[in-house]
Wavefront OBJ file of the C-alpha trace (Angstrom):
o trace
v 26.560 -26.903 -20.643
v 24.845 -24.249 -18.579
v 25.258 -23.555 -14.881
v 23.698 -22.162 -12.138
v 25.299 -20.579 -9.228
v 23.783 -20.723 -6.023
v 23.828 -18.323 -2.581
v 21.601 -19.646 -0.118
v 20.568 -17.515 2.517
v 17.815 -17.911 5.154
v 16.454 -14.783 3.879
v 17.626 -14.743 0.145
v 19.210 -16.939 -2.478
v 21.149 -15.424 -5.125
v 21.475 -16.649 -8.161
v 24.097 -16.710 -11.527
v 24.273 -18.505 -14.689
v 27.138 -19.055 -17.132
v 27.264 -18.234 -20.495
v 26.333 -21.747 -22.585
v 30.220 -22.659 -22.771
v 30.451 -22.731 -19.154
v 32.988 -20.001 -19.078
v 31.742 -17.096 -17.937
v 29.692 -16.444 -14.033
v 26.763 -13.891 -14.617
v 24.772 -12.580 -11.796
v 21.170 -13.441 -12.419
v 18.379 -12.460 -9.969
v 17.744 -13.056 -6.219
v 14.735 -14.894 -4.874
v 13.018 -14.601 -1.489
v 13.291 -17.574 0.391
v 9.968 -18.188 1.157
v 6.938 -20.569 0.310
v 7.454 -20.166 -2.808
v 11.095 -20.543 -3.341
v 10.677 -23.794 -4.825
v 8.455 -23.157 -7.529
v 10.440 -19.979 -8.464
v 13.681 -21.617 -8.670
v 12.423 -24.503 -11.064
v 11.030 -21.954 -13.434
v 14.339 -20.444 -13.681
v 15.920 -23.945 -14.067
v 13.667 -24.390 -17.431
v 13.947 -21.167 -18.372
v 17.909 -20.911 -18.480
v 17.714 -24.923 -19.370
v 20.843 -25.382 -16.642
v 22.375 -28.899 -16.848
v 24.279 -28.112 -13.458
v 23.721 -26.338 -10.059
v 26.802 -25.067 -8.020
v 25.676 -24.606 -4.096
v 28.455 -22.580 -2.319
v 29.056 -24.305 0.792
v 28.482 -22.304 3.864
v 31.579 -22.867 5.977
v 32.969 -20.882 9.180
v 36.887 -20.630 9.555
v 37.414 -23.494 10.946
v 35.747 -24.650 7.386
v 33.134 -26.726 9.211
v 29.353 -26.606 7.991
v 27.980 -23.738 9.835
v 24.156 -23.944 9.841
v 23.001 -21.812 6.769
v 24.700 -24.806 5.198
v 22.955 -27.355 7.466
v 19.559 -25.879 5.996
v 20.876 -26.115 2.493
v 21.523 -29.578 2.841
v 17.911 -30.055 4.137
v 16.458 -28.081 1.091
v 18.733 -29.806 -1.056
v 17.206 -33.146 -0.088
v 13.788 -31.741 -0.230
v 14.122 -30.746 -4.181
v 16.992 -33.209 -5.394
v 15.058 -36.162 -5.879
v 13.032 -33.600 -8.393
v 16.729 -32.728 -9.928
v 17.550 -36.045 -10.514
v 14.169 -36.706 -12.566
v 15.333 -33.204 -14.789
v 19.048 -34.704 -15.121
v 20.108 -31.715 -13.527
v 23.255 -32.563 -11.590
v 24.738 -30.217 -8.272
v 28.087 -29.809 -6.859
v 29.375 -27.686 -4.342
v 32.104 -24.933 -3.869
v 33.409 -23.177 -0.927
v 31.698 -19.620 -0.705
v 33.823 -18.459 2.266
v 34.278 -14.784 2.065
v 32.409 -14.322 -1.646
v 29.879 -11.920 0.330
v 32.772 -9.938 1.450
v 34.473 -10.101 -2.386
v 30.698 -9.189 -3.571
v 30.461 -6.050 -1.063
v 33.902 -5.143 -1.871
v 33.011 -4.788 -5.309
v 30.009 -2.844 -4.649
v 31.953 -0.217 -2.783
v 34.590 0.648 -6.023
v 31.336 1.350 -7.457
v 30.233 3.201 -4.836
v 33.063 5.414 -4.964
v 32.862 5.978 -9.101
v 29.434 7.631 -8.004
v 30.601 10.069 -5.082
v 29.585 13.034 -7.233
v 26.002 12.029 -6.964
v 24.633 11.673 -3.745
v 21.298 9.705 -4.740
v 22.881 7.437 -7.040
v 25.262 6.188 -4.027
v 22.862 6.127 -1.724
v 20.743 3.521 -4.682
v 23.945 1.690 -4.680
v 24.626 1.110 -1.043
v 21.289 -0.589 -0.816
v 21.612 -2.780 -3.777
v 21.430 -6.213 -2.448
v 24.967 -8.434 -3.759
v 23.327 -11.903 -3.310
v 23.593 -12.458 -6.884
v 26.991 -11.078 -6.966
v 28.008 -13.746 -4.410
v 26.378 -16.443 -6.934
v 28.384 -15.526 -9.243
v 31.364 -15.457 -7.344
v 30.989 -19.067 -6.176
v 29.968 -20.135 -9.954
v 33.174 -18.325 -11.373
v 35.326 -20.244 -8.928
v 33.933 -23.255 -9.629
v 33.924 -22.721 -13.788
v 37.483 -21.467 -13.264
v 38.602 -25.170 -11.948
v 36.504 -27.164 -13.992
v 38.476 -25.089 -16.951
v 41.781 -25.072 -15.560
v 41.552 -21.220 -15.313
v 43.755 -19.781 -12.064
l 1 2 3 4 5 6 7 8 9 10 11 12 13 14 15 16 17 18 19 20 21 22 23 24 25 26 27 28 29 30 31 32 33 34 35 36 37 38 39 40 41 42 43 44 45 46 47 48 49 50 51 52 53 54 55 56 57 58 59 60 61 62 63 64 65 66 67 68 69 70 71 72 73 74 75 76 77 78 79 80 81 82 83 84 85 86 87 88 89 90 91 92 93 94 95 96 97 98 99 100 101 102 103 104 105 106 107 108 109 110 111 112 113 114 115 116 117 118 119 120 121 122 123 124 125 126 127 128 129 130 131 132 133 134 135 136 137 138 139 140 141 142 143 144 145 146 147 148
């Protein structure tokens, strides 16, 4: 079965896909999150025929809904009855701090690039929503597989 991992952002939603084992997270591409989110995000669904979307859940550290996740819910009601026609089922998993893990990584390869100016400046401005994705999918695979 194939996945797709989901960072929704007001801005941005990132997005990763397992391999067709459900195994392994990949980061896949990031979308705008505009008028025509929607349309984009359902071509990708067909595309990488996913049988399974993982939302990260948007919590503060109190792990309460903050309201990025508040507007995911409301999009998420918008497009599920559309899911459910597809048979594509959703779940959720806690994204706290997978931004953070995401930049983190992004800065080791920062400094594997010090030589070059240019290239780290490229690097720094690389955008890690689909990084996050697959952070949030990979946590969620690793369960579902009994991987810790």
């Amino acid at each position: 079965m194939k996945y797709l991992g989901v960072d929704f952002g007001e801005k941005k939603i990132g997005l990763a896909k397992s391999d067709s084992l459900g195994m392994m997270a990949f980061p896949l591409t990031i979308l705008k999150n505009d008028e025509n989110l929607e349309k984009n995000f359902f071509k990708i669904l067909k595309e990488e025929k996913i049988k399974k979307i993982i939302f990260g859940k948007s919590l503060n550290f109190q792990m309460e809904e903050n309201k990025i996740h508040q507007k995911l819910e409301k999009w998420i009601s918008e497009i599920g009855p559309k899911l459910e026609v597809l048979g594509i089922e959703w779940d959720f998993e806690n994204e706290i701090l997978t931004s953070m893990e995401a930049r983190r990584g992004q800065q080791k390869n920062e400094r594997r690039f010090r030589k070059n100016e240019r290239v780290e400046k490229k690097i720094k401005k690389r955008e890690i929503d689909d990084s996050a994705a697959s952070l949030i999918l990979k946590s969620y695979l690793e369960k579902k597989n009994n991987i810790f």
